[in-house]
N, C-alpha and C positions, 0 to 999 in steps of 0.2 A: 545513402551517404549524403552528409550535410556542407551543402559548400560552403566555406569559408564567405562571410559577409551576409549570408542569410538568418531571416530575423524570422521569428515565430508570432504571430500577435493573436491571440484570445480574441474574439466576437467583441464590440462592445458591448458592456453589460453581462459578458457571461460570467458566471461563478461555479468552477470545477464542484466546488460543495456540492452547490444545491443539484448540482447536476449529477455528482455520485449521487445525493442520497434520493432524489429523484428513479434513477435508473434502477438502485435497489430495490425502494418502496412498489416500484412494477413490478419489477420479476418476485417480489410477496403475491402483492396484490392480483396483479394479471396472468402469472405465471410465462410472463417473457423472460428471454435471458438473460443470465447475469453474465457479467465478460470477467468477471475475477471471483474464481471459487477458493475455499476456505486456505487451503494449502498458499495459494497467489497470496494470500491476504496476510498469511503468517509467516512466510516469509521476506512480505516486507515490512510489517510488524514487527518480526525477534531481535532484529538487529536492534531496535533502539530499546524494546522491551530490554534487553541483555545487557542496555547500556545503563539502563535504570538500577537491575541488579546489583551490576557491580559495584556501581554508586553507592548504594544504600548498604550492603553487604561489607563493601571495601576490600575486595578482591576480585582477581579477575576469570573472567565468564568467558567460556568456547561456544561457540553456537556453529551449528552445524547445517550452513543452509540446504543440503541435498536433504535433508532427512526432516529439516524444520524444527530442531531440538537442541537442548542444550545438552552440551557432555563435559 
């Protein structure tokens, strides 16, 4: 639990980026592990994929995040 008045501050210089695609390119390359597998990724992916949809479609879109799909 986060107390009220507590602040988070990033390293200087660090970059979430380079640092996902860093941690990926290893678990390719070295075969370390990766901390978010495909399912993690699509689900926090569909939600705004979905919102794309609907956009472009012009109708509205259910996404099902248990199952990671759209219905």
């Amino acid at each position: 639990m986060v107390e009220l008045g507590t602040e988070y501050k990033a390293p200087e210089k660090y970059n979430a980026n380079i640092d996902h695609h860093v941690a990926f390119y290893d678990g390719i390359r070295d075969g370390k592990p990766i901390a978010e597998d495909a399912l993690f990724s699509m689900r926090a992916a569909g939600p705004a994929l979905a919102s794309n949809k609907s956009y472009f479609d012009k109708k509205i879109i259910n996404w099902d995040p248990e199952n990671a799909k759209l219905v």
